[in-house]
C-alpha positions in Angstrom: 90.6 -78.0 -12.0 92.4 -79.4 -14.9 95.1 -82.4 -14.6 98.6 -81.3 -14.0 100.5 -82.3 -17.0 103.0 -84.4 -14.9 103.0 -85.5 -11.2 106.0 -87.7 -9.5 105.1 -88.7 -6.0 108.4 -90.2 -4.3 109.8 -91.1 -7.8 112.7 -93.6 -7.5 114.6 -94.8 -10.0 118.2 -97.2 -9.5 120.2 -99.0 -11.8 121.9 -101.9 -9.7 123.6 -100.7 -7.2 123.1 -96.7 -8.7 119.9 -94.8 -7.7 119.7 -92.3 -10.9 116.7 -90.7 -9.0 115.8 -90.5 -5.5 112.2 -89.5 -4.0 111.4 -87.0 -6.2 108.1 -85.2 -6.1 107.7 -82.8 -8.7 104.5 -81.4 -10.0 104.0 -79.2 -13.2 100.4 -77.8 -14.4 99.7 -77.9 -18.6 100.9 -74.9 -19.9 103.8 -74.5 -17.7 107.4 -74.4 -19.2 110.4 -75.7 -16.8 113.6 -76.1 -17.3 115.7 -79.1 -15.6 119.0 -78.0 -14.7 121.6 -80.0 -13.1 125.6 -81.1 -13.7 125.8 -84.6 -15.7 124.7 -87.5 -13.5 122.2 -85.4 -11.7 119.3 -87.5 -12.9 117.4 -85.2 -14.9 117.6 -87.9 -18.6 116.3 -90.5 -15.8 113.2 -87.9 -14.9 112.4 -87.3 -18.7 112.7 -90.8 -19.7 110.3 -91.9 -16.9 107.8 -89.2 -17.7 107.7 -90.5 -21.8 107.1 -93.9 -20.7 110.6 -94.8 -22.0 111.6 -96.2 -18.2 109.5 -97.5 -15.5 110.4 -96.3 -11.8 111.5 -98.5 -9.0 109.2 -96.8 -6.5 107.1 -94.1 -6.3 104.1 -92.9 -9.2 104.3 -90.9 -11.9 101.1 -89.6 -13.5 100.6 -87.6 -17.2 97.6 -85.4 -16.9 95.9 -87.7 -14.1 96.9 -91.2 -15.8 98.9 -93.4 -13.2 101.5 -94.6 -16.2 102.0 -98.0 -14.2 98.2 -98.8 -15.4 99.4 -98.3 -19.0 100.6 -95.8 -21.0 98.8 -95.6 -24.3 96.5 -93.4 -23.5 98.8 -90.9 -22.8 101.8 -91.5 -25.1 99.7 -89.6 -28.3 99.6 -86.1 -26.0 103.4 -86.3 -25.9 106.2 -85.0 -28.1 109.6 -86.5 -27.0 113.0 -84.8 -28.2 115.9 -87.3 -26.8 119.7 -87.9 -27.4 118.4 -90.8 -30.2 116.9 -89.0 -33.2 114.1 -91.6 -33.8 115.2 -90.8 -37.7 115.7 -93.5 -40.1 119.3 -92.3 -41.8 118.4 -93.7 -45.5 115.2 -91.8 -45.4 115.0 -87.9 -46.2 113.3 -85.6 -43.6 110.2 -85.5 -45.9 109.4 -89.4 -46.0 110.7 -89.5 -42.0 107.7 -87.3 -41.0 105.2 -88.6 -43.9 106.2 -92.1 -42.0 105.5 -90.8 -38.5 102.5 -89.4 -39.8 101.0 -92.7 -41.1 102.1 -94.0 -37.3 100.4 -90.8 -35.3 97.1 -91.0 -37.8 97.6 -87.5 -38.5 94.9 -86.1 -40.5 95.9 -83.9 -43.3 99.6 -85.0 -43.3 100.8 -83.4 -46.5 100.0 -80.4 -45.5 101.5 -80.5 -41.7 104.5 -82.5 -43.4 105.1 -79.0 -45.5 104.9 -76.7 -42.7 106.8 -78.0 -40.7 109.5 -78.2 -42.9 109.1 -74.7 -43.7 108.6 -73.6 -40.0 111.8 -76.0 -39.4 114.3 -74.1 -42.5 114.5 -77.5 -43.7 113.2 -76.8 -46.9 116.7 -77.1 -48.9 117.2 -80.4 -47.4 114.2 -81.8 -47.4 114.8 -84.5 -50.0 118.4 -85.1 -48.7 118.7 -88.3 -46.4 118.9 -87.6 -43.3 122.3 -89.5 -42.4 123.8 -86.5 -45.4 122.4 -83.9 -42.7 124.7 -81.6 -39.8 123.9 -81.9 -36.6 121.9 -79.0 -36.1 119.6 -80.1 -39.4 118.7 -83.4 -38.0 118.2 -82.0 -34.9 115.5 -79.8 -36.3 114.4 -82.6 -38.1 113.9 -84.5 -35.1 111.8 -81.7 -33.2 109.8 -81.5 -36.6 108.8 -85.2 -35.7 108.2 -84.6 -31.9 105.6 -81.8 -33.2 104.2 -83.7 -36.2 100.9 -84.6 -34.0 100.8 -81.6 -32.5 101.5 -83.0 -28.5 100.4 -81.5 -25.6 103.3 -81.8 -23.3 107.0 -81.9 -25.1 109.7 -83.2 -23.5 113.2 -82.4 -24.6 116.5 -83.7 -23.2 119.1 -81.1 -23.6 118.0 -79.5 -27.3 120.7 -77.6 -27.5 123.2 -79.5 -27.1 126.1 -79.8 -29.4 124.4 -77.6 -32.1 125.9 -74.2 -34.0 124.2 -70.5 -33.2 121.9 -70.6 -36.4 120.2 -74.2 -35.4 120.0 -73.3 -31.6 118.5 -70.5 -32.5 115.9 -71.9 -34.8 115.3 -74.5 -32.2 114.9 -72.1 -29.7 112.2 -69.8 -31.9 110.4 -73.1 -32.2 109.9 -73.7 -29.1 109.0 -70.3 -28.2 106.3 -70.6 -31.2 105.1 -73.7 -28.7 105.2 -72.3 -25.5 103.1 -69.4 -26.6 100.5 -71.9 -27.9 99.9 -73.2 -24.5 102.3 -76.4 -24.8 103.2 -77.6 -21.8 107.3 -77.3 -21.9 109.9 -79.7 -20.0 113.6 -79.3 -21.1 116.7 -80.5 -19.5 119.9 -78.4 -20.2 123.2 -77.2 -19.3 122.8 -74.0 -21.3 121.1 -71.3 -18.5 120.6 -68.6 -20.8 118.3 -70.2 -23.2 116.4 -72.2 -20.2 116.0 -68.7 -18.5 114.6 -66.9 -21.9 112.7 -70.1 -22.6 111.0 -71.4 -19.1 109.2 -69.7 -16.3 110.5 -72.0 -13.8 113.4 -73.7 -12.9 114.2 -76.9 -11.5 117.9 -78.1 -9.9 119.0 -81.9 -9.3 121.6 -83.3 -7.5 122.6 -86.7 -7.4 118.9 -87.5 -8.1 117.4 -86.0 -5.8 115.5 -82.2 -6.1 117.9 -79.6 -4.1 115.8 -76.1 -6.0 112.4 -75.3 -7.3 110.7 -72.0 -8.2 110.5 -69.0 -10.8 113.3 -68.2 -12.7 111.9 -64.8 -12.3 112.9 -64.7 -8.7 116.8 -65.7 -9.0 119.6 -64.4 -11.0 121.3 -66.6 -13.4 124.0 -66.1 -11.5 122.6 -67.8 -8.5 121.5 -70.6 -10.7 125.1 -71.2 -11.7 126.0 -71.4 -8.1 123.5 -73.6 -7.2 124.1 -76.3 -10.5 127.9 -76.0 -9.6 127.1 -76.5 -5.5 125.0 -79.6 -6.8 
């Protein structure tokens, strides 16, 4: 049996006095999409930024496809794409030379090429020689997922994509991911928008004050009771 993509055994993570995350034991196999749901301060930016090596927990293990990440992380960190609140971006640089840049970093072979598509699979092609800091919100967004995909990852992790972003760019963002998903990519999102976690994930995952209070298929509960259960939390 393959590695799952991402296993938390008693995950803990505190900040001072404030435990962000609380025992959680969480398991997801490759190819699996989830969606993290959850009000603000529920923990779920803690869970993503322990599982791209970004944070190191104060208890508990965390593995990525069978590598205990407090025995090092660089032989994992190339099988991940990571979509945060922080672009990654350099401002004075267009989206062109940010992903040739990235692409020098990742080694990726035939960069020109991949650079190309995915500003053309991205709609960024109109902006593409524009520096990033001239862009909306929804093009560097798109932008920045271009860069999480540049090395074509096995597991992306993405920390609320949608937020803040007009209906053309969520949309985009959310056919992109789609286009991933279907490709077996292994799918972890946080978000407050349901509707888009429900179209995009087969499973669903609720947090309350750090700890795990709902876990199954989105299949088998309404939205509606998803709602409840994210306001209840």
């Amino acid at each position: 049996m393959p590695e799952p993509a991402i296993r938390a055994e008693g995950l803990s993570r505190r900040f001072g006095v404030v435990t962000a995350l609380n025992q959680l034991s969480l398991t997801v196999e490759a190819g699996e999409s989830v969606a993290v749901f959850g009000p603000n301060g529920a923990g779920k930016t803690t869970f993503l930024r322990l599982c791209s090596t970004l944070l190191r927990p104060s208890s508990g293990r965390i593995a990525l496809y069978g590598v205990d990440l407090a025995r090092g992380t660089s032989s994992v960190r190339r099988r991940l794409g990571v979509l945060s609140h922080q672009s990654f971006l350099y401002p004075d640089l267009t989206p062109t030379e940010n992903l040739e840049f990235y692409a020098r970093m990742y080694g990726v072979a035939e960069a020109a090429e991949r650079v190309a598509e995915l500003i053309a699979r991205t709609g960024l092609g109109g902006w593409a020689h524009r520096p990033v800091r001239t862009l909306s919100r929804g093009l560097e967004q798109r932008c920045a997922l271009a860069r999480a995909l540049l090395h074509r990852p096995e597991l992306l992790l993405l920390d609320e994509p949608f937020s803040g972003l007009d209906v053309e760019a969520g949309q985009q963002i959310e056919a992109l991911l789609g286009e991933e998903r279907s490709r077996g990519v292994t799918l972890v999102l946080t978000t407050h928008d349901l509707e888009r976690g429900f179209a995009l994930c087969q499973r669903g995952v609720v947090l309350r004050r750090g700890e795990l209070r709902w876990d199954g298929r989105l299949a088998d509960l309404d939205r509606g009771r998803v709602e409840e259960l994210v306001r209840a939390a």
